[in-house]
DRENDO-1510 file (C-alpha; in Angstrom, 1 decimal, always signed):
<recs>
REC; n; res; u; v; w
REC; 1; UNK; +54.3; -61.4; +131.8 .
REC; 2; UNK; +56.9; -58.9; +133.4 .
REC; 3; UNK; +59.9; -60.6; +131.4 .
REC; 4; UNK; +57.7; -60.0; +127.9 .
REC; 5; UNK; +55.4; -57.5; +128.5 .
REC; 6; UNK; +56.1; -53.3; +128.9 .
REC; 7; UNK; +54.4; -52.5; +132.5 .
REC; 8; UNK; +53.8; -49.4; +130.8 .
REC; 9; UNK; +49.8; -49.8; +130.3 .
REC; 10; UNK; +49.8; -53.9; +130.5 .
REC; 11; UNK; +50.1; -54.0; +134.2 .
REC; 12; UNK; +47.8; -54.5; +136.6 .
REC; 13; UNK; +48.1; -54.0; +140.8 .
REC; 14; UNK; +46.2; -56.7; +142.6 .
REC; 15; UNK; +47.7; -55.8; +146.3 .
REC; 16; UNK; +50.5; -53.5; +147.5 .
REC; 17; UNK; +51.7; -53.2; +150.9 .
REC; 18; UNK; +53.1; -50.0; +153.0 .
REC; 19; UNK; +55.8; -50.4; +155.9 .
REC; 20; UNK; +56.3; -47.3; +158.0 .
REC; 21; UNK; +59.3; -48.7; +160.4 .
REC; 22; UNK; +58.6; -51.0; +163.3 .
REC; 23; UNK; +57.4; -48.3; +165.7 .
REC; 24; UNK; +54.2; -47.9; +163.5 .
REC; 25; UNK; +50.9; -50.1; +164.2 .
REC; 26; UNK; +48.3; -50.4; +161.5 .
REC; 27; UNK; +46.2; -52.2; +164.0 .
REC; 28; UNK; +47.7; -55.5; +162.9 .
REC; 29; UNK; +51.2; -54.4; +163.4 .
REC; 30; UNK; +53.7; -52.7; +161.3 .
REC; 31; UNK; +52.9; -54.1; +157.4 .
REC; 32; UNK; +49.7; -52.9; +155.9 .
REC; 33; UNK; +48.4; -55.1; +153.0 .
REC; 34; UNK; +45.9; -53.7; +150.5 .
REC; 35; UNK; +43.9; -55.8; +148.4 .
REC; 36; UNK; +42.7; -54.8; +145.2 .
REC; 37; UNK; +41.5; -58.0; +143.7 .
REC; 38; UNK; +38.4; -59.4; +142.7 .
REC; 39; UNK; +35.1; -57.6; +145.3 .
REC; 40; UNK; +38.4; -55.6; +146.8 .
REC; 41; UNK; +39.5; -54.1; +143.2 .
REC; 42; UNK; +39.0; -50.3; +143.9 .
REC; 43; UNK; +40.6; -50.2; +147.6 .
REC; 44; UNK; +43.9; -48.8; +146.2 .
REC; 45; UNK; +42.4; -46.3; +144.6 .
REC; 46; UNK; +41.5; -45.0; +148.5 .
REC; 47; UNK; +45.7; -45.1; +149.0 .
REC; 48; UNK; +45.9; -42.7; +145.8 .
REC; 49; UNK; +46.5; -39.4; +148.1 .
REC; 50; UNK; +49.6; -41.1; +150.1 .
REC; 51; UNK; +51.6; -42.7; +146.8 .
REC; 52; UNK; +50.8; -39.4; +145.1 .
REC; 53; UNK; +52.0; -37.5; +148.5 .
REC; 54; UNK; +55.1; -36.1; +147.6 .
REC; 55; UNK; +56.1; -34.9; +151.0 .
REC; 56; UNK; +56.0; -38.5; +152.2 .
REC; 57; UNK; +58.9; -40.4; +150.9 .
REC; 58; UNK; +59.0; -43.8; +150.0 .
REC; 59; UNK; +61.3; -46.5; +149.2 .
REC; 60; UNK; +60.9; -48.9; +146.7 .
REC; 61; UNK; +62.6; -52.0; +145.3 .
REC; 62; UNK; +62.2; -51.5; +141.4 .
REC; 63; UNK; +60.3; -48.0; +141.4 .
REC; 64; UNK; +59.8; -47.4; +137.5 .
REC; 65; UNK; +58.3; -50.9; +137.5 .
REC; 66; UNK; +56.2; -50.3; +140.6 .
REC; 67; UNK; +55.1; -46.4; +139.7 .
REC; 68; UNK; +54.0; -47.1; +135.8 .
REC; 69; UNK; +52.0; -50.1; +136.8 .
REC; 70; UNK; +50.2; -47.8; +139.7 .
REC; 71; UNK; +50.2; -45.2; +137.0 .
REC; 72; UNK; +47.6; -48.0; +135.0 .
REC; 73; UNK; +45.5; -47.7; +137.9 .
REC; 74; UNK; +45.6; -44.0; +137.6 .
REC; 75; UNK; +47.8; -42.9; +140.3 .
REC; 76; UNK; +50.6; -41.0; +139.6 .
REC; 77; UNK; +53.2; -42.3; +142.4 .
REC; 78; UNK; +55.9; -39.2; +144.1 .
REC; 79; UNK; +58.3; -38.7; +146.7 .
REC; 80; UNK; +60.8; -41.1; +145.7 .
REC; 81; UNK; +63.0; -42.0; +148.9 .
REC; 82; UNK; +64.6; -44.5; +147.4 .
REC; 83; UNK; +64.9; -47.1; +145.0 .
REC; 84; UNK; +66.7; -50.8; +146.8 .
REC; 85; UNK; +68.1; -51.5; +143.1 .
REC; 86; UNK; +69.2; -48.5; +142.1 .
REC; 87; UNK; +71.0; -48.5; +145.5 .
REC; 88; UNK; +72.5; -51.3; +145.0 .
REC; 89; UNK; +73.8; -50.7; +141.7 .
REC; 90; UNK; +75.3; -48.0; +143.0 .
REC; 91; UNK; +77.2; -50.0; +146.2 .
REC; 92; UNK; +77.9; -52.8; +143.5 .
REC; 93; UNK; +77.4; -52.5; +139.9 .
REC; 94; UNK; +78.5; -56.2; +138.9 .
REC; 95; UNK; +76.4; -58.6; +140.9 .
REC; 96; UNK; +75.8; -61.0; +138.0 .
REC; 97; UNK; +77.0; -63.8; +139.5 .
REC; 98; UNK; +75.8; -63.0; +142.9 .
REC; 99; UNK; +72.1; -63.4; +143.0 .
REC; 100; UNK; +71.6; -60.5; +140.9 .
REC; 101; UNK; +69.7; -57.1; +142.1 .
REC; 102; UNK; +66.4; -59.4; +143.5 .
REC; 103; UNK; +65.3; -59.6; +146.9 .
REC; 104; UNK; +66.1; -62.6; +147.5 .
REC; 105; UNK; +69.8; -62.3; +147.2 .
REC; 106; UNK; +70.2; -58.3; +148.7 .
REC; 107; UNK; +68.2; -59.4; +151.9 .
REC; 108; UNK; +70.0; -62.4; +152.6 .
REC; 109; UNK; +73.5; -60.2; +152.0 .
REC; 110; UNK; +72.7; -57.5; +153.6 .
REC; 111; UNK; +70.2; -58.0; +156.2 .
REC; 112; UNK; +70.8; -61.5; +157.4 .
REC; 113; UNK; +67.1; -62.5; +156.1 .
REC; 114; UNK; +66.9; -64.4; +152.8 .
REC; 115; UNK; +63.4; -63.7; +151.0 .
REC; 116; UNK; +62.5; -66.7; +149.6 .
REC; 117; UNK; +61.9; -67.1; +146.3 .
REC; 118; UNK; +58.5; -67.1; +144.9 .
REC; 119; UNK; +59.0; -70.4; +142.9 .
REC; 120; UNK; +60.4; -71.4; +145.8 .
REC; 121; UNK; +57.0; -70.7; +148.5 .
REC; 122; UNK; +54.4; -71.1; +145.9 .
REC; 123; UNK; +55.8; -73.3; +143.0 .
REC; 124; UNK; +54.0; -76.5; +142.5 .
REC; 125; UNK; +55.4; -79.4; +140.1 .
REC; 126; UNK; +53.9; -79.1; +136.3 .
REC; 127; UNK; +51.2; -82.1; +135.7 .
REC; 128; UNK; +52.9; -84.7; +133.2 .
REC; 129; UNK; +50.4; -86.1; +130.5 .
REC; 130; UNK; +49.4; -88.9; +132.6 .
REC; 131; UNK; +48.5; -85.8; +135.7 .
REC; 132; UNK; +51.8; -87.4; +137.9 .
REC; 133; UNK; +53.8; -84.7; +139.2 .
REC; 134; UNK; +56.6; -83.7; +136.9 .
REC; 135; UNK; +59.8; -82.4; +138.2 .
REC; 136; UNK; +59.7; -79.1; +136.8 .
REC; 137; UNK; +58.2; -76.5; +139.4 .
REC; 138; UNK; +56.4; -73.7; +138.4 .
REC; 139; UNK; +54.3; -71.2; +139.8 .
REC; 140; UNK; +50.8; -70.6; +139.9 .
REC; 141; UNK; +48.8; -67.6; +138.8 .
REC; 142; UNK; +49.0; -64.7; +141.2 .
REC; 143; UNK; +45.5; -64.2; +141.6 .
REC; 144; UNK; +45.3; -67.7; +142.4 .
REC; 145; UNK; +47.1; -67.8; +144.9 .
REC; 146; UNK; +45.4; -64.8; +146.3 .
REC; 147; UNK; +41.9; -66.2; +145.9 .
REC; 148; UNK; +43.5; -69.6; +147.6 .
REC; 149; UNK; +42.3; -70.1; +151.1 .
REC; 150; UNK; +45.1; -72.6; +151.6 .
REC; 151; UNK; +48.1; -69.8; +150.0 .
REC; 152; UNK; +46.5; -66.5; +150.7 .
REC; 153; UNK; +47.8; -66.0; +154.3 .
REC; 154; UNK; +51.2; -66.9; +153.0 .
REC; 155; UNK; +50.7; -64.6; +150.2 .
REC; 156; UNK; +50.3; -61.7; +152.1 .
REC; 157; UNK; +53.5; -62.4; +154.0 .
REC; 158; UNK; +55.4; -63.1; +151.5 .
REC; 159; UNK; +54.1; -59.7; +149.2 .
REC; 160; UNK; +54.6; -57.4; +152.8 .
REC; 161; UNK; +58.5; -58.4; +152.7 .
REC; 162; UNK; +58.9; -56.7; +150.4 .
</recs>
């Protein structure tokens, strides 16, 4: 739990995903996704020599989160381009009461192109005690929903916007 929990050695990475600018094609396009759950847990570690690249820059939204939770994996993450919270900090250091620093709010500001929330794509409604639907939405475990067949192409969408 991210809102409890130090990333600093609780962390885990179960996918990541690289964008290089749309004039790069991973074969699939411009997003590469890399598992690293379940019979895929290993594949980052064969992305080590590019996050630990310092001559290739990369931007990040939330890099101290991001680098000590690839740091868990053993990968010590350089060449920094850029952090989308510090940077916006810096352009406006009282956003509060505008959607905060998340995605969500700074894409749909700035870009045009609201991220949706994750509550929002993946939340279901919490079981009552009788098993009806509640109102209260909340969101599945994130290996769950990308082990889940039904989620997981939505999933990797949803984790490449970033």
């Amino acid at each position: 739990d991210a809102k409890r929990d130090s990333p600093v050695g609780n962390g885990r990475v179960v996918c990541a995903s690289i964008y290089c600018g749309p004039e790069v094609d991973f074969g699939s396009g411009p997003k590469l996704w890399i598992d690293n759950l379940d019979g895929a847990e290993g594949v980052l570690d064969e992305f080590k020599e590019y996050f630990e690249d310092e001559s290739i820059l990369k931007v990040w939204h939330n890099h101290a989160f991001d680098r000590h939770v690839l740091y868990n994996h053993g990968i010590d993450a350089r060449g920094l381009g850029g952090d989308t919270i510090q940077m916006a900090r810096l352009w406006n250091a009282s956003r509060t009461h505008e959607g905060g620093y998340s995605l969500e709010s700074l894409s749909e500001e700035l870009i045009g192109t609201r991220k949706a929330p994750i509550k929002e794509r993946f939340g279901v409604p919490k079981l009552r005690k009788d098993g009806t639907p509640g109102k209260l939405i909340v969101f599945p475990d994130i290996d769950q929903v990308q082990r889940d067949p039904t989620t997981r192409d939505d999933w990797i969408d949803y984790s490449t916007f970033d």
